[in-house]
N, C-alpha and C positions, 0 to 999 in steps of 0.2 A: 504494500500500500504506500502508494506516494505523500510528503508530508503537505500538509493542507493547507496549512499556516505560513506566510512569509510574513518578513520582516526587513525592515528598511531604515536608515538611519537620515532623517532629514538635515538640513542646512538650521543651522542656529545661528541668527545674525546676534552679534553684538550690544545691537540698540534695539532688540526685541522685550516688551516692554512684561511680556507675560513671561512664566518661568515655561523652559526649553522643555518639550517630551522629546527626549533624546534619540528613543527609538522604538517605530511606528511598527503595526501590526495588520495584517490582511488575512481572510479566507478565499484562497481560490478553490472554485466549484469542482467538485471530481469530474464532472459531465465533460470539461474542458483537457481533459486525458484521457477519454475515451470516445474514439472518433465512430466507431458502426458498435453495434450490438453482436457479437460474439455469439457464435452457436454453446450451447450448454454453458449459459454463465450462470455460478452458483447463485441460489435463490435462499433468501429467509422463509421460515415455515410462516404461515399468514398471520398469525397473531402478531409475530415479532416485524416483519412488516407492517402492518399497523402500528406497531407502537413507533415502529423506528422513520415511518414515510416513506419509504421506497420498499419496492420487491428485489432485489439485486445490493448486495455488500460495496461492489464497485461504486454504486451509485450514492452512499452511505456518508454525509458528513457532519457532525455533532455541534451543534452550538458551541459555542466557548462561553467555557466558565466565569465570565467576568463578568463588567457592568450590565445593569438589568434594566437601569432606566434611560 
């Protein structure tokens, strides 16, 4: 499984007036490494499907733990 999360370290100017977030964070979408649908790609039993939003693991990626509001 490829990792989901990057991160990036932006430009902090000097005469920026708010205190610096040093280093920035993203989710890129799993859809976006998987270019066709694959014969027999493993599946979740349906329940777990439902809970999880996709039928397919490939397709599978978790909110981040962090801020909520």
């Amino acid at each position: 499984m490829l990792d989901q999360v990057r991160c990036w370290c932006p430009y902090v100017s000097p005469f920026d007036p708010c205190p610096p977030i040093r280093v920035k964070s993203y989710v890129v979408p799993p859809n976006l490494f998987l270019s066709f649908q694959p014969e027999r790609l493993p599946q979740f039993s349906l329940t777990e499907a439902l809970r999880r939003g996709t039928l397919w693991p490939a397709l599978y990626s978790p909110y981040p733990a962090g801020d909520k509001g």
